[in-house]
C-alpha positions in Angstrom: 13.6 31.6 16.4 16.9 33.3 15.6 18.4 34.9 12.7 21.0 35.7 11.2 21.4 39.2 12.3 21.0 37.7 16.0 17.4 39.2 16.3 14.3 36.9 17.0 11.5 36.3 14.9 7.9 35.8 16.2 6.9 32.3 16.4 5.3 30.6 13.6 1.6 29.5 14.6 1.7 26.1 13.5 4.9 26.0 14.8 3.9 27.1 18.5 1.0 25.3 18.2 2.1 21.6 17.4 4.5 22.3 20.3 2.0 23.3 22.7 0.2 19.8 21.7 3.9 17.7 22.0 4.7 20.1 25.2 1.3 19.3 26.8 1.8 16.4 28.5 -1.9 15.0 29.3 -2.1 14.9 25.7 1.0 13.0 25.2 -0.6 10.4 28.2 -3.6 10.1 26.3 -2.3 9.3 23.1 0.0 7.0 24.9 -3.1 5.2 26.0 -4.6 5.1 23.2 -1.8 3.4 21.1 -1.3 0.8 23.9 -5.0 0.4 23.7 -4.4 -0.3 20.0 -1.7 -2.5 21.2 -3.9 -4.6 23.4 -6.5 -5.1 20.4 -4.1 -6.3 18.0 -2.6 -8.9 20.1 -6.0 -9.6 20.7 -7.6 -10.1 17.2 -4.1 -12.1 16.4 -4.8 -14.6 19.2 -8.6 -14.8 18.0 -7.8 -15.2 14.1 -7.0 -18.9 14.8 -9.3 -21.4 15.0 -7.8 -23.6 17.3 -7.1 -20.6 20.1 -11.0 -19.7 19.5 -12.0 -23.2 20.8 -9.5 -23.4 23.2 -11.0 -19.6 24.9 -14.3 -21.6 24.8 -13.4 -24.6 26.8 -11.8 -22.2 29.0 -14.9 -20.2 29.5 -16.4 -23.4 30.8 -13.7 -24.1 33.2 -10.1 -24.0 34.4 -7.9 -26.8 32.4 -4.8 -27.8 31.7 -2.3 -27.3 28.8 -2.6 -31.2 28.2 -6.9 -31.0 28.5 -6.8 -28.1 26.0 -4.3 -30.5 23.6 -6.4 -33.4 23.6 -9.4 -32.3 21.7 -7.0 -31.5 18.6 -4.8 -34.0 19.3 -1.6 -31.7 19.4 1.2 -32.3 21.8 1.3 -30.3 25.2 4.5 -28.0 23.4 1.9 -27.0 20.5 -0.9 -26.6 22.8 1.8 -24.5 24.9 2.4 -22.5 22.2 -0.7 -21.4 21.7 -1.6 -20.5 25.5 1.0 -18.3 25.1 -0.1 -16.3 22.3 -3.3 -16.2 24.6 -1.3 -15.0 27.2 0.5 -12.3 25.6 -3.0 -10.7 24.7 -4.2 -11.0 28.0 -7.1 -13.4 27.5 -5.7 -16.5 29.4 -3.8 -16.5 32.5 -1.6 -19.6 33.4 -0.8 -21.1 37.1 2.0 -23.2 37.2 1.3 -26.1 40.2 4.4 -28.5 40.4 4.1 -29.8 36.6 0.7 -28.4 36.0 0.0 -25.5 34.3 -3.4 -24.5 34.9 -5.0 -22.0 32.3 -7.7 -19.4 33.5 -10.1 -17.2 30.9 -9.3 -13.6 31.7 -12.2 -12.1 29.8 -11.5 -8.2 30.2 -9.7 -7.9 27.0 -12.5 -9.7 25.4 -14.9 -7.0 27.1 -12.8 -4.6 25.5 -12.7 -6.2 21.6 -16.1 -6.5 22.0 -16.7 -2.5 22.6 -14.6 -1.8 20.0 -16.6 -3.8 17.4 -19.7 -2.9 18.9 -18.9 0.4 17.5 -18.7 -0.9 13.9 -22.1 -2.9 14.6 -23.9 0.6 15.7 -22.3 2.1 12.4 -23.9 -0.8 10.1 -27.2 -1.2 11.7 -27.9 2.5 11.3 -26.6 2.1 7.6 -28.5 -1.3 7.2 -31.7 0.2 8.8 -31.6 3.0 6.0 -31.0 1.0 3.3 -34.3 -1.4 4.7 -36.2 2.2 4.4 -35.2 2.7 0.8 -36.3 -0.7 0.1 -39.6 -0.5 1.2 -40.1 3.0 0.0 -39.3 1.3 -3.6 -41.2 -1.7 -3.4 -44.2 0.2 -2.2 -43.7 2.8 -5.4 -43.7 -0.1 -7.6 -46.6 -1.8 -6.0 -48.6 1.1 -6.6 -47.1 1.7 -9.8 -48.4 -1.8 -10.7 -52.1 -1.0 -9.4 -52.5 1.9 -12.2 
């Protein structure tokens, strides 16, 4: 840094170190990654927050179909159904071949895979917390049992 006389100062250490971490660039790729990651769940847990895309991904995991054969089972038209292929698209869980008129829909379940790791995180957090509280539990009800035998 410079000052006013024209002399330099020593770099601050916060200073030179939160460059170091901007300057470094495999860090900059990883947290790239990891917000595109982030991304990639979102748009994934938006498209799974409806009902109707929920059943559509499971007719999908059953076959290939078309935008009209996903419609018909809620009765929407094929611009509605559309619509919400789309929003599957967009989060990577559907991909769409167009054949003439048809637009055939495909279950891509990689993004799935990925949702799935990230919750299953969550599910190793409350099992551990779940399994401890079943511990205190028992502990108590066996105190009281023998508290009720004296």
């Amino acid at each position: 840094m410079q000052r006013n006389d024209g002399m330099s100062e020593p770099p601050n250490p916060i200073t030179k170190k939160l460059n170091r971490s901007v300057d470094n660039l495999l860090r900059a790729a990883m947290l790239n990654h990891m917000v595109e990651q982030q991304a990639h769940l979102d748009a994934v847990f938006h498209a799974l927050a409806d009902p109707t895309r929920r059943a559509m991904l499971g007719q999908l995991a059953e076959r290939e179909l078309t935008i009209g054969e996903l419609a018909t089972p809620f009765s929407m038209s094929f611009a509605g159904a559309s619509k919400h292929v789309r929003v599957l698209e967009s989060a990577g869980l559907v991909t769409r071949t167009i054949q003439g008129r048809t637009h055939l829909c495909r279950l891509q379940a990689a993004r799935l895979a990925e949702a799935n790791e990230w919750l299953r995180r969550y599910e190793r957090f409350w099992n551990e917390r779940l399994d401890t509280l079943e511990s205190l539990l028992r502990a108590e009800d066996e105190a009281a049992a023998k508290k009720s035998k004296t």
